[in-house]
N, C-alpha and C positions, 0 to 999 in steps of 0.2 A: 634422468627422471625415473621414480618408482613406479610403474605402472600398477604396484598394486595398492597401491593407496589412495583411496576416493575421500572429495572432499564434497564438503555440502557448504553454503554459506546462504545464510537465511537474513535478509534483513526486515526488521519491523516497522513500526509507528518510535518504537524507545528501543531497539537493542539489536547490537547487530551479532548472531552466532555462528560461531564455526567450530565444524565439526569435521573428525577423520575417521575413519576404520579403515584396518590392514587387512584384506583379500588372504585369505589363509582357508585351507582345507573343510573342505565344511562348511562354509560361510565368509561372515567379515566380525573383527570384533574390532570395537572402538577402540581407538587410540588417544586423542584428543577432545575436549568438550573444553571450550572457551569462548566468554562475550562480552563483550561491551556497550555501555548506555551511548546512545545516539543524544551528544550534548548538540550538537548543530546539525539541524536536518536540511540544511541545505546540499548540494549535490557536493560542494567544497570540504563540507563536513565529514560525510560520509566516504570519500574518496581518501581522506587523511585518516580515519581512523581506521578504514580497511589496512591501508597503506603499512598502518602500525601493528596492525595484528597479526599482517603475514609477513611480515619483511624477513623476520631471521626464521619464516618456517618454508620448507618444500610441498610446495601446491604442484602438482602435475598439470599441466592444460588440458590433457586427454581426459582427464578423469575427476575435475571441476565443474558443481552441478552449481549453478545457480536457482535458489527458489523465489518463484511468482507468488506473491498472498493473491488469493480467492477473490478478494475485493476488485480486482484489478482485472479480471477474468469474465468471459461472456464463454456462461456454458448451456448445451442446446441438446435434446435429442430428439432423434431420428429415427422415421421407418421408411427404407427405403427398397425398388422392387432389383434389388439384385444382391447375391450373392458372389460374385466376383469381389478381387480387392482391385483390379484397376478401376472398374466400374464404380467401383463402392466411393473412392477416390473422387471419381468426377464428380458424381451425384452430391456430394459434400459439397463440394465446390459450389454448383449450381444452385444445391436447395441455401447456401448463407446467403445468397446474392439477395434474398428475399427476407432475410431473417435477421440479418443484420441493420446495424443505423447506420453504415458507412460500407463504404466500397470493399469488396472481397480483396481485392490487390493492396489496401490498405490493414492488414490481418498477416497475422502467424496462425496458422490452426493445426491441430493435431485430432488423433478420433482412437476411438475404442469399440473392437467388436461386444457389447452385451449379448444379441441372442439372434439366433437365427432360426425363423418359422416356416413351418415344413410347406407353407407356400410360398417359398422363394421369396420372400422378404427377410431383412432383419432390422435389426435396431440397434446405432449405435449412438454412443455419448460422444459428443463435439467440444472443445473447447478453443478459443479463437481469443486472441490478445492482440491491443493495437501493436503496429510497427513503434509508435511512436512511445509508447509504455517498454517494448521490446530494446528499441536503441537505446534507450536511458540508460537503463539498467547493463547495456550492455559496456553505454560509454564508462559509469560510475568502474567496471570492472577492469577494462582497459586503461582506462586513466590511475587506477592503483595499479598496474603493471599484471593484470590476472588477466588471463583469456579461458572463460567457461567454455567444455561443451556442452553442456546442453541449459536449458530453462526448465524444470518442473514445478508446474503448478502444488501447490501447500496442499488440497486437499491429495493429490495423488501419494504425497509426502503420509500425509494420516494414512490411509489406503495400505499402504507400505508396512509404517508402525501398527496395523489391525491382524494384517497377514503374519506378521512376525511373532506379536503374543499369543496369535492362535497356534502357531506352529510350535512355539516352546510349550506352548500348556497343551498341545497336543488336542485341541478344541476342531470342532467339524467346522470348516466354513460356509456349509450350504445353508447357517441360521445369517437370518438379514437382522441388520444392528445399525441402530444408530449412535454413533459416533460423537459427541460432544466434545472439543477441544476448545477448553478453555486457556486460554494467552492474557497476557498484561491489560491492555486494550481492545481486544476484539477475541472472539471464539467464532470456531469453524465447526458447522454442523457437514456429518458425509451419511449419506444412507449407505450400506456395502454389503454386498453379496455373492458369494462362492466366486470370494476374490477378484472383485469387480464393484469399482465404484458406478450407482447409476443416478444420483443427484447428491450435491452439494452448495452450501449456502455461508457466506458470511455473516455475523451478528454483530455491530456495534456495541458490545455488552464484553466485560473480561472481570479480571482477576478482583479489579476495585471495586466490584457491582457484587462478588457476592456477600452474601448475606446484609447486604445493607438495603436502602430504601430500593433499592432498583433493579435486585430480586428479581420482583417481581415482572419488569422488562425482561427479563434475560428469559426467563420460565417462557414466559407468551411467545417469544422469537422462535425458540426451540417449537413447542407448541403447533407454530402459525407453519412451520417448516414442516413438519411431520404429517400438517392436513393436509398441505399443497399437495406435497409427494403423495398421499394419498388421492386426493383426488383426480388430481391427471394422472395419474395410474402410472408414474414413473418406474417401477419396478414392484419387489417381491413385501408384501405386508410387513412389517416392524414386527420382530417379536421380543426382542430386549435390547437397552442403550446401557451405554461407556461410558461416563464422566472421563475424560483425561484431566486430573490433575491433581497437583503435590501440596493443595492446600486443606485443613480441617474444614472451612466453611463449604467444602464443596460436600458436603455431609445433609448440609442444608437445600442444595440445589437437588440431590437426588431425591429428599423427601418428596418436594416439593415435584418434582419429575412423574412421581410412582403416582401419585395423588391426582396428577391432570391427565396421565394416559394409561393410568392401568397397566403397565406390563414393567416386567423386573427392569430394575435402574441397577446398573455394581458401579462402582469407581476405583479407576484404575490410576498409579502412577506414571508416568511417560518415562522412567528410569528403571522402570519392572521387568526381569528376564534380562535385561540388556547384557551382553555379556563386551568386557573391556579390559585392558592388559592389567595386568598385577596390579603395578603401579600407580592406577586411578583410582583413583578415592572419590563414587557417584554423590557421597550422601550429602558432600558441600555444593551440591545442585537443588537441594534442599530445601535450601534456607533462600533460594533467589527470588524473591517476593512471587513464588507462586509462576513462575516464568516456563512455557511449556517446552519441551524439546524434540515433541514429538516426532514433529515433521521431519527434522535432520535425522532421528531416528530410524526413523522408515524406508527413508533414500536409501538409507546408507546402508543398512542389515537384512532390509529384506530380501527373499528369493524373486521381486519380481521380474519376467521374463522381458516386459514391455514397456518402458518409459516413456510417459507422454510430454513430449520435447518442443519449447515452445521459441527457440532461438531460432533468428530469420535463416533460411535456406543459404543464400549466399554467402555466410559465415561458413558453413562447411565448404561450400566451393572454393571460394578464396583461399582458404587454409590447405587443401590438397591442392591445389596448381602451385600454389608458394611453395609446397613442398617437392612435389615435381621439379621445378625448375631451379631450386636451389640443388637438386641430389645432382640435377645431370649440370649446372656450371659448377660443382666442388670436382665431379669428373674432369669435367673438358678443363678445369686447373690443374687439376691434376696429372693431366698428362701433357700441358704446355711445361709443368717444373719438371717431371720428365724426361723431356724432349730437352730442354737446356743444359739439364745436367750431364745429360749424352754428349750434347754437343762440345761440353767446356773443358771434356778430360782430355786432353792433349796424348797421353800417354797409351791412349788406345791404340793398338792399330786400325790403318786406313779398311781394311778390309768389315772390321767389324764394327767400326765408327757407319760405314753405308749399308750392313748388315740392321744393324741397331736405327736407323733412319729411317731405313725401309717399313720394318716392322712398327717403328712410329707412326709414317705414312698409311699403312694399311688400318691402322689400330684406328687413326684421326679418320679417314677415310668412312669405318664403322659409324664411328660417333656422331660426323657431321649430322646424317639425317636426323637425330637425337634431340641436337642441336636447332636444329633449324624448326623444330616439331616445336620446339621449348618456345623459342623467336615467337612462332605462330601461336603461341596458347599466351605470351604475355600482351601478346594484339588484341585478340581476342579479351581478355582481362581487359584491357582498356576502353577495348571500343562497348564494353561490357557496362563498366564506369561510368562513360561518355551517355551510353541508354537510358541507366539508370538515372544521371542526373538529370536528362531531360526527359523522361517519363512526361506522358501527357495525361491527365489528370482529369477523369468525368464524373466530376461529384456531383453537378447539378442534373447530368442527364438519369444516374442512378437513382438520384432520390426525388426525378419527377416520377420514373418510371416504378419503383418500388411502390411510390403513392397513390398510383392508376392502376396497379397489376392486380387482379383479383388472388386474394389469397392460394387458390388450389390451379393457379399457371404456374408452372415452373418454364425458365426458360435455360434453353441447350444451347443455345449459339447469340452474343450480341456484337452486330459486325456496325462499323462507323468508319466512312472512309471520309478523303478527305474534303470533299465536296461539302459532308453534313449529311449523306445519306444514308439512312440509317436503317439494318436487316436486322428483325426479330425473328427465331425461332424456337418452339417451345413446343411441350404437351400440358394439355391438363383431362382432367374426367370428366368434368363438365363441358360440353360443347357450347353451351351458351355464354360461358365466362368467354371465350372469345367476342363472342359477339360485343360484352359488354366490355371488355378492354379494347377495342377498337373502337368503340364508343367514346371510349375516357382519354384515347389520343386524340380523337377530330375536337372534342374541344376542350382540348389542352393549349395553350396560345404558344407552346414552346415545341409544338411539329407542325406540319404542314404536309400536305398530298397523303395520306396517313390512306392504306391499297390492302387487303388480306388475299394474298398472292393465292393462298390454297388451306384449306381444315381437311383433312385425312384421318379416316379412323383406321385402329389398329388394335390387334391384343397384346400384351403384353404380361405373362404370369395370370392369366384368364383373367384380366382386367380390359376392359376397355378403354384405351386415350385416345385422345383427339392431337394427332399431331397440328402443328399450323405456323406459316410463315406473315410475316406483316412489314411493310414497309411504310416508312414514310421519311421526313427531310428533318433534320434537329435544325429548328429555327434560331439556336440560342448559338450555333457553331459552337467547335470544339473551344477548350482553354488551352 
């Protein structure tokens, strides 16, 4: 395998593309840029035509990114009261349990630091994908015979492609931009700032809509996206936006741009700066009805340091213990053919026939516990397996409890044994939201004995919380 050869493969709604650059001094320059229409979007479909694209090319596993579209994404941000990363870690954890429409355990999440405030807070950007968006995607990859590392979300893909063309044109990245990437069927809006995405949106609107009757959609979407972001103060003011795309009518979307928000509109190509081996010819990317390439672009050339990776955790474990235990039985075969081939030469003498044995023995003797370690960690694997498949599953108690919890509880600890008795612990600011979420479990008809064991105030970053414990019985029992 090349490990210096990264692949990106991006599937859409119409087309599925794959892309490579060669890892060389200085950067990555493309190698490849090829794609294909998605004639059957079934899971069958799609798995056959991958199958066709890569069979006679070298895909490395280590170094295959699979991309997430936007649409398919729940992205959040956060201010949260620590600056630690283990801390910062848990806090994420706790604040989705609340923020989410489904269970934390039921989530891939990854985060990103944006800023940290010289009161010991910061704020970062969340992004969280189901498992069950997550296995598809992963089975579609497997079942064509490919094993990705990682999942990148399409807008961190732009994100990428923004850092890259300011670094070639030598541009400041402390200006905040909005980002337009227009695609076949859908465009992704990113706001981005000194190299830091801090919201992004998908738009039902693409390549077909422009300059036709529905324009006009596409303009408001952008538009409606640039108030939000302003108005929850998601990050740094807008001072100019991007068109990405290789079409003439996008000439028309940026009038149209300049005219509803006042600030400079440019339009950029998604094949600009790119730099790629002699022998590729960009300009018959041209001509592909407008088809963006952004995002493979960005994965693949830019300098970023931090990849936001949305494939389930246990993919990586799996694949290191497999590898583990395969290195040490290629050993321990290796010195049983060895030890036979010692044995079989007749023409040794006796002396160094039990010279040669011994030092087998001593050598076998080393490796055993190796061995046995190995035994132990594929147990482990299984009875790992065995957890996973029986996971016990509390989607009814989550989403009573999400529906009773006053917005500003966060909760640190949710324990459920197997009786049905059920330990809440949490902080919030307000001390009386306790009161009233104790309220909203007594008559909830799905607990019972519902007790507020203790409210404790405390400072925390010269805030005041209310830590607090609460008990009561889950009338509904476990699933």
């Amino acid at each position: 395998m090349k490990k210096n050869l990264l692949t990106t493969i991006e599937i859409t709604d119409t087309h599925i593309k794959l892309l490579q650059a060669k890892v060389v001094r200085g950067g990555s320059v493309l190698s490849l840029c090829t794609l294909r229409p998605v004639a059957d979007s079934r899971d069958e479909g799609i798995v056959k035509a991958l199958k066709d694209m890569t069979a006679s090319r070298t895909i490395p596993s280590e170094s295959l990114m699979g991309v997430i579209p936007r649409r398919l994404i729940i992205l959040k941000q956060m201010r949260l009261p620590s600056q630690n990363e283990r801390e910062i870690r848990k806090m994420v954890g706790l604040q989705l349990v609340s923020q989410l429409p489904y269970s934390v355990e039921d989530v891939v999440y990854d985060y990103e630091l944006l800023e940290k405030e010289s009161s010991g807070y910061v704020r970062v950007l969340v992004m969280a994908l189901h498992k069950e968006v997550s296995r598809r995607y992963l089975n579609l990859f497997q079942e064509a015979g490919l094993s990705p590392e990682k999942f990148i979300p399409s807008s961190w893909g732009l994100l990428g492609w923004l850092i890259y063309q300011e670094h070639r044109r030598k541009i400041s990245s402390k200006e905040s931009v909005l980002l337009i990437d227009v695609d076949a069927v859908h465009s992704e809006v990113c706001f981005c700032h000194d190299r830091k995405l801090f919201f992004s949106r998908n738009i039902r609107y693409g390549v077909k809509d422009l300059g036709g009757d529905q324009m006009k959609g596409l303009v408001d979407q952008v538009v409606l996206s640039a108030r939000n972001y302003r108005k929850e103060e998601m990050g740094p003011e807008v001072t100019r936006a991007v068109v990405v795309s290789t079409r003439p009518e996008a000439a028309l979307l940026k009038e149209k741009l300049q005219e509803e928000m006042k600030i400079p509109v440019d339009i950029s190509s998604p094949l600009e700066n790119v730099l790629c081996q002699k022998n590729m010819d960009l300009s018959t990317l041209k001509d592909q009805s407008g088809l963006s390439f952004g995002v493979g672009f960005g994965v693949l050339l830019s300098d970023m340091k931090k990849m936001i990776n949305l494939i389930p955790q246990e993919v990586h474990t799996v694949k290191q213990t497999r590898l583990k235990i395969i290195q040490k039985m290629k050993f321990a075969v290796l010195l049983g053919i060895i030890f036979l081939l010692g044995a079989s030469v007749p023409a040794i003498r006796l002396y160094q026939k039990r010279t040669h044995v011994r030092g087998l023995e001593e050598r076998l003797g080393r490796i055993k516990p190796k061995v046995e370690r190995a035994q132990q960690t594929l147990r482990f694997i299984r009875a790992f397996q065995r957890e996973m498949t029986g996971r016990v599953m509390m989607v009814p108690l989550m989403h009573e409890l999400n529906a009773l919890m006053p917005q500003d509880v966060s909760l640190r600890l949710l324990h459920l044994d197997e009786g049905g008795r059920l330990s809440l612990q949490g902080y919030t600011v307000a001390g009386v939201s306790i009161s009233s979420f104790q309220a909203s479990l007594v008559k909830s008809p799905l607990f019972k004995e519902v007790n507020l064991e203790y409210a404790t105030k405390r400072k925390i970053f010269n805030m005041e919380l209310t830590d607090f414990k609460i008990t009561a019985r889950w009338a509904a029992g476990r699933e």
